[in-house]
VEXMI-600460 format. One record per residue (C-alpha): residue number from 1; residue in three letters; x, y, z negated. Coordinates in Angstrom, 2 decimals. Each point is the difference from the previous one (the first is absolute). Example, Ala and Ser with C-alpha at 12.3 -4.5 7.8 and 13.67 -1.06 7.14 Angstrom:
residues 2
+-----+-----+---------+---------+---------+
|   i |  aa |       u |       v |       w |
+-----+-----+---------+---------+---------+
|   1 | ALA |   12.30 |   -4.50 |   -7.80 |
|   2 | SER |    1.37 |    3.44 |    0.66 |
+-----+-----+---------+---------+---------+
***
This chain:
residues 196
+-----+-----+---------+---------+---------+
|   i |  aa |       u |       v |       w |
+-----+-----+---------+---------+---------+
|   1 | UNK |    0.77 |  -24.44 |    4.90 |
|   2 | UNK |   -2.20 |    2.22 |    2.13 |
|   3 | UNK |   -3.20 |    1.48 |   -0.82 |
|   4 | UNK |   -2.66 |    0.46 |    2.55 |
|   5 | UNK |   -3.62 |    2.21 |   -0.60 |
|   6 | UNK |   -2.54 |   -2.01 |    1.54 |
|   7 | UNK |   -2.78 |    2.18 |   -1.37 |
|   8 | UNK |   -0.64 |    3.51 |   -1.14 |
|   9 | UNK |    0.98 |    0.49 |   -3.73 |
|  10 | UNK |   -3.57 |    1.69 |   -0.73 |
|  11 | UNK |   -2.89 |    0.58 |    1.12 |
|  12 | UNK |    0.83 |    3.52 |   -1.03 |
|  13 | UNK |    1.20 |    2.84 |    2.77 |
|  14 | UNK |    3.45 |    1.38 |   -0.83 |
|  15 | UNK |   -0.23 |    3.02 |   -1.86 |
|  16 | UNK |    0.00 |    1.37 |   -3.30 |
|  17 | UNK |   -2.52 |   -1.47 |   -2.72 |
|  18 | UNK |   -0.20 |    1.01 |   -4.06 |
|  19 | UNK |    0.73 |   -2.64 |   -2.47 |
|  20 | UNK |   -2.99 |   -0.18 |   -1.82 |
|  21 | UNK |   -2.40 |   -3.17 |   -1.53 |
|  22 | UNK |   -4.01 |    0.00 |    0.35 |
|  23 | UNK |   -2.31 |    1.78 |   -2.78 |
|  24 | UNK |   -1.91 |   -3.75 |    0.07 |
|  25 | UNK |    3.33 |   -1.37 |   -1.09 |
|  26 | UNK |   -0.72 |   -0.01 |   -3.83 |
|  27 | UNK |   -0.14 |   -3.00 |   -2.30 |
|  28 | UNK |   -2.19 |    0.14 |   -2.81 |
|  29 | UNK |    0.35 |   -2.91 |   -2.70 |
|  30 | UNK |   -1.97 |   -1.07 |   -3.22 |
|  31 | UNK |    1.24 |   -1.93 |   -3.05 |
|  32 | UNK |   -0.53 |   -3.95 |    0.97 |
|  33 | UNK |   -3.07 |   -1.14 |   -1.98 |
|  34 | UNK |   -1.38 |    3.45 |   -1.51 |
|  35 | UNK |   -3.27 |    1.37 |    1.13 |
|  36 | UNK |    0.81 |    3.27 |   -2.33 |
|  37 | UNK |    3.76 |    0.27 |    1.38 |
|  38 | UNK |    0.79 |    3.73 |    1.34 |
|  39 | UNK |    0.39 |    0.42 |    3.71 |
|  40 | UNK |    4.01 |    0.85 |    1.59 |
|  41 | UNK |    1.55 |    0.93 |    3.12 |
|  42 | UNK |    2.92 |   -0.68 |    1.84 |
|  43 | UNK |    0.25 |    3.07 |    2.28 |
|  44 | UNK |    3.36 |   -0.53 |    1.91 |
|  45 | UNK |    1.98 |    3.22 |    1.09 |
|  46 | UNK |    1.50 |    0.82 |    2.75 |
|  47 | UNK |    2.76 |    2.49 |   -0.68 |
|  48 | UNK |   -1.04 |    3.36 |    1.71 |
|  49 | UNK |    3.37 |    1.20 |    1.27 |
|  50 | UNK |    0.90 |   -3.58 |    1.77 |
|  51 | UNK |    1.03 |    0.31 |    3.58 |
|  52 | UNK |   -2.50 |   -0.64 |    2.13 |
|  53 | UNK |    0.59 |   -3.24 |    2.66 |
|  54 | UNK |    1.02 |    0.66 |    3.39 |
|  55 | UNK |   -1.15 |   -2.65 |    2.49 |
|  56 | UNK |    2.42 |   -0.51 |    2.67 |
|  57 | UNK |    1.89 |   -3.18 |    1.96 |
|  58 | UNK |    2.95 |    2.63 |    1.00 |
|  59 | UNK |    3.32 |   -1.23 |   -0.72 |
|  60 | UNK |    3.34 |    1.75 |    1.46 |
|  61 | UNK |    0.51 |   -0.33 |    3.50 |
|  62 | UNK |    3.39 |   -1.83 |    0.82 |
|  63 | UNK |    2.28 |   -1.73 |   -2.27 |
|  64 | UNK |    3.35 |    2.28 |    0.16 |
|  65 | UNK |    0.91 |    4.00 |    1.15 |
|  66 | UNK |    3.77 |    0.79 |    0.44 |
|  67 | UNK |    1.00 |    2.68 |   -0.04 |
|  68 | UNK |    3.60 |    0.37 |    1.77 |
|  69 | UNK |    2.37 |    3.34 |   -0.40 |
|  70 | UNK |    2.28 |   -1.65 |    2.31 |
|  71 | UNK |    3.86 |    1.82 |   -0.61 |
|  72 | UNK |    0.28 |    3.18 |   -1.63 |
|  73 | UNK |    2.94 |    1.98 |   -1.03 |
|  74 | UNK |   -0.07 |    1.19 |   -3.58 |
|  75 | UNK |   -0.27 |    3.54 |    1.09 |
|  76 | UNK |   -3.20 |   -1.06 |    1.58 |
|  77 | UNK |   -1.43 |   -1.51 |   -3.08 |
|  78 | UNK |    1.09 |    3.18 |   -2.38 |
|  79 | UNK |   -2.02 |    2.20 |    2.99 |
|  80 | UNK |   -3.59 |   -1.65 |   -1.63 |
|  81 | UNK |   -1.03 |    0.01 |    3.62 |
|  82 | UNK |    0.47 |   -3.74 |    0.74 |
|  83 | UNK |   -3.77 |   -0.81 |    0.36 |
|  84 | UNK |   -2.08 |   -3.21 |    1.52 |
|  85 | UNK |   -3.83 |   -0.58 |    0.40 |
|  86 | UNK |   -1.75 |   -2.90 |   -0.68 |
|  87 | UNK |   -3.34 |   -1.57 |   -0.30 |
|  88 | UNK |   -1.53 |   -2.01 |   -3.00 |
|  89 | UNK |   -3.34 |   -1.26 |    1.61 |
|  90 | UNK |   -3.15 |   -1.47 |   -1.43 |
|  91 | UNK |   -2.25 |   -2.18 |    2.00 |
|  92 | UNK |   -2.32 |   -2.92 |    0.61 |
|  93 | UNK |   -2.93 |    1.79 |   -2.11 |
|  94 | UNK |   -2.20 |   -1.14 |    2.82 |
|  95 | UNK |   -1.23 |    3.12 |    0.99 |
|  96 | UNK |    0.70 |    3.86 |    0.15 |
|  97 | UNK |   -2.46 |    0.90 |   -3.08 |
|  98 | UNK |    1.42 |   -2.85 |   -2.23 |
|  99 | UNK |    3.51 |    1.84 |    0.74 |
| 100 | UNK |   -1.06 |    3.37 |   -0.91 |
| 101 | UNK |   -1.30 |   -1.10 |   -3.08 |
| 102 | UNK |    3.41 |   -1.85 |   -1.07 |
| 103 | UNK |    1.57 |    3.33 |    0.92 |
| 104 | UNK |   -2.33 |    1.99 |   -1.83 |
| 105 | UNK |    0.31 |   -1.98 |   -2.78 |
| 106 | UNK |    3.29 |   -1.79 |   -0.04 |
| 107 | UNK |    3.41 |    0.70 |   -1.04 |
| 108 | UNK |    3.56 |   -1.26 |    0.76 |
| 109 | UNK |    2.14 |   -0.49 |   -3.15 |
| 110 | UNK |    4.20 |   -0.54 |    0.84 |
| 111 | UNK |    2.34 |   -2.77 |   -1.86 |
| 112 | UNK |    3.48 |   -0.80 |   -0.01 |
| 113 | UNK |    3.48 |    0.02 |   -2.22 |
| 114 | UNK |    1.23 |    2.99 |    1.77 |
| 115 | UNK |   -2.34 |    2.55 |   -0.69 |
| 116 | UNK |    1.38 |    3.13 |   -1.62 |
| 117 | UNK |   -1.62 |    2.21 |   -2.76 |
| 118 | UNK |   -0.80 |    2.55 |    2.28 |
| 119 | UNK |   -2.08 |   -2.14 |    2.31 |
| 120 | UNK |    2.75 |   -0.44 |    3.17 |
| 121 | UNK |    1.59 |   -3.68 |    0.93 |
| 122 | UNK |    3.47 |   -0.50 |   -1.31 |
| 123 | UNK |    2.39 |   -2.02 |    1.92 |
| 124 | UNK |    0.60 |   -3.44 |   -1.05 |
| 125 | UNK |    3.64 |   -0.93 |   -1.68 |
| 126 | UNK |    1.85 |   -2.40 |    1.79 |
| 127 | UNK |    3.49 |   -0.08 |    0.90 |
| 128 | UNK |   -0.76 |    1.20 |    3.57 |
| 129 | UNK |   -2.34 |    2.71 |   -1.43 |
| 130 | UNK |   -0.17 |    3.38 |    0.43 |
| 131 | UNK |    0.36 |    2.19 |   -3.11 |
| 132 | UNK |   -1.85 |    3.55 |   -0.67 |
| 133 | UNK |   -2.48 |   -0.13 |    2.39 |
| 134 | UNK |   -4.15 |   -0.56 |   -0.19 |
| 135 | UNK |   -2.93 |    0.04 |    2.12 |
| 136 | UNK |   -2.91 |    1.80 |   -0.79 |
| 137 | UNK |   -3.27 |   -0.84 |    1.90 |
| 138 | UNK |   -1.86 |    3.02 |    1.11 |
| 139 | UNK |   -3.54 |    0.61 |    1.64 |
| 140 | UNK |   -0.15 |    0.61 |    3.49 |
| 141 | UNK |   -0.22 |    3.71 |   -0.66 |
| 142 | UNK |    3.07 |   -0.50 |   -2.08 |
| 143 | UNK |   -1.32 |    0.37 |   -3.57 |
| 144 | UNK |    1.85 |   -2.44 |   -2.48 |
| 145 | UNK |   -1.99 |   -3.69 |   -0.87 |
| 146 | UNK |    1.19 |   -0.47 |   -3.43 |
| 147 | UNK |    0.66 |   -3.88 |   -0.52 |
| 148 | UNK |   -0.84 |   -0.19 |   -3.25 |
| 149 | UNK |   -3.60 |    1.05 |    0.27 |
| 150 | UNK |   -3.04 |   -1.24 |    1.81 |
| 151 | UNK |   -0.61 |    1.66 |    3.69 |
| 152 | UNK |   -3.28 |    0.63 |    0.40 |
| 153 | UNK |   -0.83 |   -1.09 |    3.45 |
| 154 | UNK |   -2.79 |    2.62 |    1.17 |
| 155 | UNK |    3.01 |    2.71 |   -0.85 |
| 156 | UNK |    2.13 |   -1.36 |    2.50 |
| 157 | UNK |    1.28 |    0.38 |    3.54 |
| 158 | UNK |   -2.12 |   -3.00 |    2.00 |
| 159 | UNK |   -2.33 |   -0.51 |    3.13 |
| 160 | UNK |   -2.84 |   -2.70 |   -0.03 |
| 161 | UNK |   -0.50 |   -2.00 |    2.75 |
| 162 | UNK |   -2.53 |   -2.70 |   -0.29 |
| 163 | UNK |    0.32 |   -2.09 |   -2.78 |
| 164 | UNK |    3.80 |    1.56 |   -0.26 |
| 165 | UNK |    1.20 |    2.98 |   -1.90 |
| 166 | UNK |    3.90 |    0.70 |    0.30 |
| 167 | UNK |    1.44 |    1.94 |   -2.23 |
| 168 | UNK |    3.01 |    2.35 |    1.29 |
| 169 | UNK |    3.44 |    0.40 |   -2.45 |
| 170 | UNK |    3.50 |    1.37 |    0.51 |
| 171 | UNK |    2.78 |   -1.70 |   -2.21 |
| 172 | UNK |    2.92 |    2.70 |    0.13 |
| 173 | UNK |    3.42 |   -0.50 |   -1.36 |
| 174 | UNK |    1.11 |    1.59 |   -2.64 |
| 175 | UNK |    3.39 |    1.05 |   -2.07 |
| 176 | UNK |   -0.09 |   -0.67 |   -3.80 |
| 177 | UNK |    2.11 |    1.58 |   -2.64 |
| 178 | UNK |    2.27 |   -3.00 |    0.19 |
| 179 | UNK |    3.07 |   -0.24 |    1.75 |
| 180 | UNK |   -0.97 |   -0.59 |    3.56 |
| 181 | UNK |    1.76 |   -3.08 |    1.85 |
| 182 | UNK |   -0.33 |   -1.85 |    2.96 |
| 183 | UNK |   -1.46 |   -3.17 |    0.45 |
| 184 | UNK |   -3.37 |   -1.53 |    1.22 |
| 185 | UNK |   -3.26 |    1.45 |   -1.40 |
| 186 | UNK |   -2.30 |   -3.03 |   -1.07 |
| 187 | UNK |   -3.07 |    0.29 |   -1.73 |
| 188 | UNK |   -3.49 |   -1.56 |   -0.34 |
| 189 | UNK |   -3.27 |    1.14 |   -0.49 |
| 190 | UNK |   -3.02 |   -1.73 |   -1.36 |
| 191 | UNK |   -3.46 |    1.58 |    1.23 |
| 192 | UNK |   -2.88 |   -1.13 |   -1.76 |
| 193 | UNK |   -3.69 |    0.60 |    0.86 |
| 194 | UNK |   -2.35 |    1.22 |   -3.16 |
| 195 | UNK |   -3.06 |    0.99 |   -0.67 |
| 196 | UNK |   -0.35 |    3.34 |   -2.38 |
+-----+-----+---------+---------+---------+
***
C-alpha cells in the first residue's frame, strides 16, 4: 500500500507553534431544573511544559546509507583511524524555510540491538562475525554522537539547500576490550526523525 499527499496537511506554515487552547474555551454548567443552582466551570488545562508542535512534511531523504569499510587488517582496526563519511539527509519540506525550521527544531534519535552502553555500534554475532570491534559515529568535526541520546539537529554538521538539509557523520571503527577477531563487520542503524 502506498500513500500519496494530494493536499497540504494544514493550512498552517511549517514552523514552530505553542500548544495552548482559547481563553473562550470554558464551559459553564447549572444544575438541570434549578433557578437557585450555583454557577461551575470546566476550565481545561493545557500542561505548561508540553512540547510545543512543529509543523513540517519532512521525512528522511532515501530509504538506506551503507556504509562499507571494505578489507582491513586487524592492525588497521586497533589504529582507531579506520574512518568513513556519510550523509543522513532530510528533505521534501517543500521549501528552504520549512527545512530550517525542522532543523532548528528537530532531532534524530538512533535504534538498534547493537548499541553499546557507551553510545558506539557493536558488531553483530554471527558465525562469520567479527569479534572486539565497534563503530562509533562521530560529527564531521570528529566529536563523538552518542547513540543512546537524542542529536539535536541545529548542533550538527549540515548544509541546507532548498527544501534539503544534509547532515554530515563519520562512523569510525573501533577496538573493544574484547578479544579482537577477524570476520565481517555487520551492523544496522535505525535513524529516526523527532521533534524535541
Amino acid at each position: 500500500m502506498e500513500f500519496i499527499r494530494t493536499k497540504a496537511m494544514s493550512s498552517l506554515k511549517p514552523g514552530r507553534y505553542p500548544i495552548k487552547l482559547s481563553p473562550s474555551f470554558v464551559i459553564d454548567s447549572y444544575w438541570p431544573g434549578f433557578t437557585s443552582s450555583t454557577v461551575w466551570s470546566f476550565n481545561p488545562q493545557v500542561d505548561p511544559n508540553s512540547p510545543p508542535l512543529i509543523l513540517s512534511q519532512c521525512s528522511l531523504a532515501g530509504v538506506t546509507t551503507t556504509v562499507d569499510f571494505k578489507t582491513l587488517t586487524l592492525a588497521q582496526i586497533q589504529s582507531s583511524q579506520q574512518e568513513k563519511p556519510f550523509t543522513v539527509s532530510i528533505g521534501g519540506c517543500g521549501d528552504q524555510t520549512a527545512a530550517e525550521v525542522i532543523n532548528q527544531y528537530g532531532n534524530f534519535s538512533f535504534s538498534s540491538a547493537t548499541i553499546l552502553a557507551d553510545g558506539s555500534l557493536g558488531n553483530e554475532s554471527c558465525a562469520d562475525c567479527a569479534t572486539g570491534v565497534a563503530i562509533e559515529v562521530l560529527k564531521q568535526d570528529g566529536a563523538k554522537v552518542d547513540l543512546n541520546r537524542l542529536y539535536k539537529l541545529s548542533q550538527g554538521q549540515f548544509a541546507i539547500n532548498g527544501e534539503t538539509v544534509t547532515h554530515f557523520f563519520r562512523a569510525r571503527l573501533k577496538a573493544t576490550p574484547s578479544t579482537l577477531s577477524s570476520g565481517a563487520i555487520k551492523s544496522v542503524l535505525v535513524v529516526v526523525l523527532t521533534q524535541e
